[in-house]
N, C-alpha and C positions, 0 to 999 in steps of 0.2 A: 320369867313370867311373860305370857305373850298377850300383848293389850289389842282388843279390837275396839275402837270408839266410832260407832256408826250414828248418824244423823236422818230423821225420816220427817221427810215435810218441810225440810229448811236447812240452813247453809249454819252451818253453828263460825263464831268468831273466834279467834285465836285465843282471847281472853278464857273463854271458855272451855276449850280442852285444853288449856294450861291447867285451869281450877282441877277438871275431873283425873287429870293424869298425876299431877302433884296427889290430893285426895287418895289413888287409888295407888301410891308409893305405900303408906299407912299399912296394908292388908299384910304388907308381909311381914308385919311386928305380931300377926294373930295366928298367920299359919305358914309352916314353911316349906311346903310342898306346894304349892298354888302353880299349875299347869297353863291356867290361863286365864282372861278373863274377856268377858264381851261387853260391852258399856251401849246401851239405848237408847238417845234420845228424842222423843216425841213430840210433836203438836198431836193434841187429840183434838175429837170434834171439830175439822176442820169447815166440813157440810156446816155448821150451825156458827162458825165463826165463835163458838166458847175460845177454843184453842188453849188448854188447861196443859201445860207442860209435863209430860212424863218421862220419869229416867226409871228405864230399867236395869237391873245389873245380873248378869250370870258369872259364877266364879267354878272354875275348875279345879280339881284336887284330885287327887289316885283316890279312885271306888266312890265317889261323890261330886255329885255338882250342886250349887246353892242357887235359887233364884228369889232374888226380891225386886217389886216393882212400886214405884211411890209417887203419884201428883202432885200437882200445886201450882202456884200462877207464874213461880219462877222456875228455871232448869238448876240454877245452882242448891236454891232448897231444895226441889224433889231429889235432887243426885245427892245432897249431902241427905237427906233422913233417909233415901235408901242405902248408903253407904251404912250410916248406923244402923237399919234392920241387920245388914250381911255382917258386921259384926259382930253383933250379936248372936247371929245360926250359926258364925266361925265359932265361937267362945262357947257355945252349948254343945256344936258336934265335938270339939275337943273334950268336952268337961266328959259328956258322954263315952268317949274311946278310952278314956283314963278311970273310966271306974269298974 
């Protein structure tokens, strides 16, 4: 599984791609063909100084790729509740191939 964890708008700390790299071990208890995956993390609205952190995630698989994307004021919540959206599009595209 090949991990890209890119940062836009700021310098992420080690603490923090520790959290989403540990986290993003999980994925392959859901699907076992996982090709790759691309991890995003955001400062939004930087013009207005909001700066609402956003983790994006795309996950690759043979004939499918998933995308979920999730805000919030921190980076480890919006990466973990978008982690939990993509497991749950793993766990429905599954349900869906097997019926």
């Amino acid at each position: 599984m090949n991990v890209q964890i890119q940062t836009v708008h700021f310098d992420a700390d080690a603490k923090l791609l520790e959290h989403v790299s540990r986290k993003l071990d999980k994925l392959r208890t859901f699907h076992d063909n996982i090709i790759g995956v691309d991890v995003y993390l955001k400062l939004d609205n930087i013009v207005h100084n909001i700066k609402d952190k956003v983790a994006e995630i795309k996950v690759y698989v043979p004939k499918h790729s998933f995308f979920v994307k999730h805000q919030s004021k921190g980076f480890e919540e919006s990466f973990d509740r978008a982690l939990d959206a993509m497991i749950n599009r793993i766990k429905r595209q599954k349900e869906k191939a097997m019926a």
